[in-house]
Residue, then its C-alpha position, 0 to 999 in steps of 0.5 A: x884534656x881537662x884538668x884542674x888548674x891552680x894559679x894562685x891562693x886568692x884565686x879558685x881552682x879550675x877545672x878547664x881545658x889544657x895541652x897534654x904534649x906526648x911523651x918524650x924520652x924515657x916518658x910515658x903517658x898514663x890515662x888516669x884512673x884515679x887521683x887521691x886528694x892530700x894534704x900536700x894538695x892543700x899545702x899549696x891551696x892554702x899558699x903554705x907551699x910555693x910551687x911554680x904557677x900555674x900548675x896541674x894539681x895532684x901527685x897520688x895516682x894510678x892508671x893506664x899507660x898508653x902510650x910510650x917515649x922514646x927508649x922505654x922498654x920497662x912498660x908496655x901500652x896497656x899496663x897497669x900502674x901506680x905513679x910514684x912522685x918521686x921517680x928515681x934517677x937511676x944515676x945519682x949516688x943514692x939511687x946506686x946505693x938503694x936509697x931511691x927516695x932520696x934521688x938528687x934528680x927527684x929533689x930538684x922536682x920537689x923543689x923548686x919543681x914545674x917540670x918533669x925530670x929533663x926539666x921541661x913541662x908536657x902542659x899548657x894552655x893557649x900556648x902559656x906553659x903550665x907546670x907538673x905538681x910534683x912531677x905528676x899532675x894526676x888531677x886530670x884525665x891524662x899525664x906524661x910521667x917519667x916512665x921510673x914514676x909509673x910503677x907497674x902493678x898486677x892487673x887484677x889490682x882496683x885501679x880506683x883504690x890502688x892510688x892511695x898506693x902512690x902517696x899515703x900508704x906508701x909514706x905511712x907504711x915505709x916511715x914504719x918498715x924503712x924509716x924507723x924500722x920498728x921491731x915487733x914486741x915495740x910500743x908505736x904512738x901514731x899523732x895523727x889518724x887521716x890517711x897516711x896516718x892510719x898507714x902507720x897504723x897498719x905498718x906498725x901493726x904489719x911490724x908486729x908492734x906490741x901497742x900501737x897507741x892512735x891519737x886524734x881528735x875525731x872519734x870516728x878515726x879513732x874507731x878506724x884505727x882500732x879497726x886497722x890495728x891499733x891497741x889503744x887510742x887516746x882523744x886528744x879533744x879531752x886530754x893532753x896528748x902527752x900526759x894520755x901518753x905518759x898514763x898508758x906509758x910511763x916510761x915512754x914509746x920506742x917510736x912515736x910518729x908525728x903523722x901531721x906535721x906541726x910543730x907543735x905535734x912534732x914537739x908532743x913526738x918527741x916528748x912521747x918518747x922512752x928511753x933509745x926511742x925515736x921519733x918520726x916526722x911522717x907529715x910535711x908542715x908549712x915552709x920554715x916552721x920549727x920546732x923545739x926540743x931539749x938536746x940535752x935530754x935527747x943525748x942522755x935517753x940516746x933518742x932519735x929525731x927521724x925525718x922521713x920522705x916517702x917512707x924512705x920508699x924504693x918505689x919500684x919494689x915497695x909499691x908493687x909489694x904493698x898493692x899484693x900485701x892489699x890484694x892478700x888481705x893484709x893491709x886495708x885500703x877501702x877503709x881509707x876511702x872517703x869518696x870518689x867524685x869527678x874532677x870537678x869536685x876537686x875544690x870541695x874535695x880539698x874543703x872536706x880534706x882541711x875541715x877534717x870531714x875525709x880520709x882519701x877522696x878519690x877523684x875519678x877523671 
């Protein structure tokens, strides 16, 4: 099949010809009907992410099962489905305890990552082993996921926009419903308003949040975000985040979302906060950046400092609920889609994703 293929910073992506092994136990293979192109992509383009190499890149995706491993009776060849890149266990203390984001066995393919969940890999080429990107590998035409990674969704659900499901939506979304919890009447900043930004948006919006405050640098996302729900928004070109903040807010929001993940937007997220307010890391930095914050004011005001992987998602439940909350009319997904491109568009796709000039670019194998 044809995927694309990384190695390393100084070298180009590639789109060319790799093996694709069948599934193996409690696996299945997807036909890949759509793979949106993130951040965490560029993460490892730009060498600020260390993965095993080579690999397959690409972790946000939606397709077709048709073909299934050994033991699997939880899906059937033909179903529809979104791939969750984290795929739950279903064994280890968290997941008994409903806490699937944090599965021990998903955390090992995070990190150091390469393989699927019995710690081997279903890619190579010319007999060289190449290694699953988050345990998926969606830029390609197929992969070999653990079936607890493919998340059966209706069928009349857009399998070329429902992908964003898989990734953005459900890390925005889930940091406002199950991270941060966010109560209606709250007031919401959102530092940031690229796809999995302008989820929060929506989340927050969803919550029943009184003001959802959107901050970015480009006007046109923050046209989208009033769109999508946001009561105000603030340029962060022309003003000091904080001080625009604090102008609309003295006193400070419930929740401020750092969409990004930078440390110095982390820092701006922290000092956005109210009184019991918190604030929630959404977006990933680069390896070992920090950030600063004054412990003590922390303490006195009773505020939080939030880190949240996947939205705190339970894959499972919440992917299938949020593609219905999108075929009811209630959370907008076409608006987050720049274009849809061939695989081979999958390095472009990344230059207009780290200059700023896309949402979500789709690409369709």
């Amino acid at each position: 099949m044809r995927a694309v293929v990384f190695t390393s910073p100084d070298d180009p992506i590639e789109v060319t010809d790799v093996d694709l092994a069948p599934p193996g136990p409690g696996e299945v293979r997807v036909r890949i009907a759509a793979a949106g192109v993130c951040h965490s992509d560029l993460h490892v383009r730009r060498g600020e992410w260390q993965p095993p190499v080579p690999l397959v890149m690409g972790h946000e995706g939606s397709g077709t099962v048709v073909e299934l491993g050994a033991g699997v009776t939880s899906l059937a060849e033909g179903d529809h489905v979104v791939l969750s890149w984290v795929a739950p266990c279903g064994q280890c203390r968290y997941c008994r305890a409903g806490r699937e984001a944090r599965c021990q066995v998903a955390a090992t393919i995070v990190a150091p990552g390469g393989t699927l969940n019995d710690g081997t890999s279903r890619l190579s080429r010319n007999g060289e082993t190449i290694h699953h990107y988050l345990g998926v590998s969606s830029f390609a035409e197929e992969a070999v996921v653990p079936a607890s990674g493919a998340i059966k969704v209706r069928d009349d659900a857009p399998l070329d926009t429902i992908a964003l499901v898989g990734c953005a939506v459900a890390t925005g979304v889930g940091a406002v419903t199950n991270t941060a919890a966010v109560e209606p009447g709250s007031t919401v900043a959102v530092i940031g308003c690229g796809g999995v930004g302008l989820s929060v948006v929506q989340g927050a919006r969803l919550a029943g949040a009184e003001r959802i405050i959107a901050m970015d640098l480009r006007a046109g996302k923050l046209a989208l975000a009033r769109l999508l729900g946001a009561t105000d928004e603030i340029d962060v070109s022309t003003a000091d985040p904080v001080e625009a903040l604090h102008d609309l807010v003295p006193d400070g929001v419930d929740y401020a979302f750092d969409a990004i993940g930078m440390t110095a937007t982390t820092e701006q997220a922290i000092r956005m906060l109210g009184l019991g307010g918190a604030a929630v890391v959404v977006g990933l930095p680069p390896t070992g950046a920090t950030a600063r914050f004054e412990p003590l004011v922390l303490a006195e005001a009773d505020q939080r400092i939030l880190g949240s992987n996947y939205g705190s998602v339970r894959p499972a439940i919440d992917i299938p609920a949020l593609v219905d909350r999108y075929m009811d009319g209630e959370l907008s997904l076409d608006e987050l889609v720049s274009s849809r491109r061939p695989l081979e568009a999958a390095s472009a796709s990344l230059d207009d994703l780290e200059a700023g000039l896309a949402l979500r670019t789709l690409l369709i194998p």
